[in-house]
N, C-alpha and C positions, 0 to 999 in steps of 0.2 A: 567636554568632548561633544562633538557631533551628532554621535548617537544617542547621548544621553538626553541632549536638548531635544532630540526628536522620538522623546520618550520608546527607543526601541529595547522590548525587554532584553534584561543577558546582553548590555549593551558593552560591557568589559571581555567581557567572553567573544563577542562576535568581532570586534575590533582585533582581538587577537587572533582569531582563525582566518579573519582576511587579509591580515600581514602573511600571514604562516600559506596562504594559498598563494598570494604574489611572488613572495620570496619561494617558494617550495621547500619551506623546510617544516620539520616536525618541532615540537616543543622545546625538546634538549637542545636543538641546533639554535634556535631561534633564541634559548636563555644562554648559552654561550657564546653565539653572535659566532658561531664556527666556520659560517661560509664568507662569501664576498662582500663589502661593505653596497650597502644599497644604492642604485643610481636613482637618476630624477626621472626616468621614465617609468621606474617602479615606485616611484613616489606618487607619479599622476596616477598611476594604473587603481594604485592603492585608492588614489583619495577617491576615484571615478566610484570603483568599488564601494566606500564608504558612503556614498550618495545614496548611491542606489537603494544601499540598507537603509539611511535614512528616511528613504519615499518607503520603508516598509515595503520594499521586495524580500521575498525569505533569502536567509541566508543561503540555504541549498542551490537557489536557482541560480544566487550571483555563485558560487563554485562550480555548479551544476555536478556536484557530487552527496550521496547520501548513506549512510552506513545500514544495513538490515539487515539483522540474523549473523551480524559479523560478516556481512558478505558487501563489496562496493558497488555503486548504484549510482548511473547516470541520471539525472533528472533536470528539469526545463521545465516551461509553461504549459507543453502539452498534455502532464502527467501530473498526479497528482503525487506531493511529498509523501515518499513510504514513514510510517510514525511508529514508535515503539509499541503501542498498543497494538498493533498488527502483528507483532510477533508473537502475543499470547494464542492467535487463532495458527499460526503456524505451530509453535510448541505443542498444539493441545492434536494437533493431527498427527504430529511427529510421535509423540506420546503414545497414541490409537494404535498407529503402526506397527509398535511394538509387538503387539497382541493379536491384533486384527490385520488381513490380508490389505493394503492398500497401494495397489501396483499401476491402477490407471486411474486417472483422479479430469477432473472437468472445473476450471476458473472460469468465471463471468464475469467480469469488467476485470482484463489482469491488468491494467491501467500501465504502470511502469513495469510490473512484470515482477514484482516484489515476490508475491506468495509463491506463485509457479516455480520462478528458479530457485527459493527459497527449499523449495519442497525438493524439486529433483537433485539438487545439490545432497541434501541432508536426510534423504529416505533412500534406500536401498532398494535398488531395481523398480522405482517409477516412471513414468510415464504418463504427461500431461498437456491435455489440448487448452491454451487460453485462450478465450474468447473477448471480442471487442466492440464495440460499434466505431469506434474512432479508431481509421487507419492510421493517424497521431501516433497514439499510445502506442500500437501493435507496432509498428518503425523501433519504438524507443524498449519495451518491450524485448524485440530483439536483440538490438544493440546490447541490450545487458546480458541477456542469456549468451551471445556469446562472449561478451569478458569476463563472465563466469564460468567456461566453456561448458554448457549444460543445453545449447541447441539442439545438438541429436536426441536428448529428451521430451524436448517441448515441441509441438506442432502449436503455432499463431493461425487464429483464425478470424478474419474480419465478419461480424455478427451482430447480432441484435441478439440479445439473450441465445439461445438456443436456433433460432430460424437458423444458422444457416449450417450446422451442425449434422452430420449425413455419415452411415454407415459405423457408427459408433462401439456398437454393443451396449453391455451391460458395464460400467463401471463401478466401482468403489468407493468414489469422493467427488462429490460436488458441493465447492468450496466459490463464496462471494464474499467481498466487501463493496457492497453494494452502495450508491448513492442512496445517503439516510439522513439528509439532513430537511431538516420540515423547509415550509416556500416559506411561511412564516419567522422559522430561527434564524436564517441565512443572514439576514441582515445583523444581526447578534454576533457575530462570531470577528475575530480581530480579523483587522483589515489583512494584514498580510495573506490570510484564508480568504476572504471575502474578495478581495481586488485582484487578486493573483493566481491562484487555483481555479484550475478549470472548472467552470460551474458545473457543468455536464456530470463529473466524478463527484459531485458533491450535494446535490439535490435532487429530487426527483419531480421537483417542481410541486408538491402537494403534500398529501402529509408524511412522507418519509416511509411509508411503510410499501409503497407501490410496489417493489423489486423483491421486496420478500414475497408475497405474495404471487407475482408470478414467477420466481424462480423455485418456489417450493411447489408450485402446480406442475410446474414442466418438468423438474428434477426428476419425478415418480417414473419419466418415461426413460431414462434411460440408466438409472440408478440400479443397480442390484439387489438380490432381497437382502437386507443387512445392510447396506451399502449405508454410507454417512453422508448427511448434507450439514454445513459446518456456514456460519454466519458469525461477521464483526457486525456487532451493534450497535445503535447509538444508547446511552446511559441509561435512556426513560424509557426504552423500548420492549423490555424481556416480557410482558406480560402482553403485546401486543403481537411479538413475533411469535411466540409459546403456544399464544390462541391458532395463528397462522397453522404454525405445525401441528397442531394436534388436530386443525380442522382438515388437514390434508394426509391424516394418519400416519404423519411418524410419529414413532414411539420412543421410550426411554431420552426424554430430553431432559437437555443437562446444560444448567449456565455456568458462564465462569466469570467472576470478578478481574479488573487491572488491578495496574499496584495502586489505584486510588479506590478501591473498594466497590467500583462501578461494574456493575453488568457490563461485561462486553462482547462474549460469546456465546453464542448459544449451537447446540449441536443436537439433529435429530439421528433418528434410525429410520430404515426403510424397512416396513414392514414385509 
């Protein structure tokens, strides 16, 4: 097979979700053969498809769909793929919530708008500003919040961290998944990430830690006392972001492991 020869991983798997996207059918229909017999323009479509995988484009972008928190999610080149490791930093605020008042919250890079509508969907009585530098993202961003109809929650804001951010108050949560990948690792990482993914959402150009550092400086100003600042990490990071936070006095900080046993989030308090 095609993919195989063009060592694309899950290349049995991927073959089949891009049948099951051409034809529009789900699994059962697709192993029953329940709908209409295939024509040859869904043949090409298919094989066009199969290419593309081949050049290692992600699979998501050639659907331009993405599943997160059980919730559907448009995505393309301008955004970066929402990843199952990002719903541990959403679980772990949904969790918070429980306990703790968390009713207006602040995203910084909401890129596809994963965490935001993730959060207004599945938190009770939230309310959330995402911020962006890339008018890209904040288009796409939208676009999702409403086919998750959760727009009247979220206010998009074109930004550079916090610059353009006015009349706020005092929030609850300030929440990033910040670009954390080193200028040095980037070349390291599979091509589909590497050639495909917007750099911008992916590096900080230098050592990866740039963006925690200034979003835990600027947080203090508009965060509440108690309020939470909430961080995905890169794996080798916790002891660097940890120093971050404790040198900007939040307290009671707390990591959390993926399901591969990697540091991934880490979460401060505002003093």
């Amino acid at each position: 097979m095609l993919l195989e020869e063009k060592h694309v991983s899950d290349a049995n798997i991927d073959a089949k979700l891009l049948l099951m996207h051409v034809l529009d059918m789900d699994t059962m229909e697709l192993l029953t053969g329940s709908k209409n017999l295939v024509g040859a323009e869904q043949i090409n479509e298919y094989l066009n498809l199969v290419n593309q995988r081949g050049a290692k484009e992600p699979l998501q972008y050639i659907t331009k769909q993405q599943e997160f928190m059980g919730l559907p999610f448009f995505v393309d080149k301008r955004v970066l793929i929402p990843r199952q490791d990002t719903e541990l930093l959403v679980e772990a605020i949904i969790n918070m919530s429980k306990t703790i008042p968390i009713k207006k919250a602040i995203e910084v890079g909401v890129g596809s708008g994963c965490i935001s509508i993730a959060l207004a969907a599945l938190v009770k009585d939230i309310s959330v500003i995402g911020v962006d530098i890339s008018q890209d993202a904040l288009d796409v961003a939208l676009e999702n919040a409403k086919a998750n109809d959760v727009e009247d929650k979220i206010q998009f804001i074109q930004s550079d961290l916090f610059s353009s951010i006015e009349d706020v108050g005092p929030v609850d949560l300030i929440v990033s998944n910040p670009p954390y990948i080193s200028k040095t690792e980037i070349d390291t990482l599979m091509e589909e990430v590497r050639e495909f993914e917007p750099r911008i959402a992916l590096t900080d150009e230098g050592d990866g830690l740039k963006f925690y550092s200034s979003i835990a400086m600027e947080a203090k100003y508009y965060l509440r006392e108690g309020g939470v600042l909430a961080f995905e990490i890169g794996h080798n990071q916790a002891e660097d972001v940890r120093n971050i936070l404790i040198y900007e006095g939040y307290k009671n900080i707390e990591l959390l492991q993926d399901y591969n046993s990697r540091d991934r989030v880490i979460i401060g308090i505002m003093r």
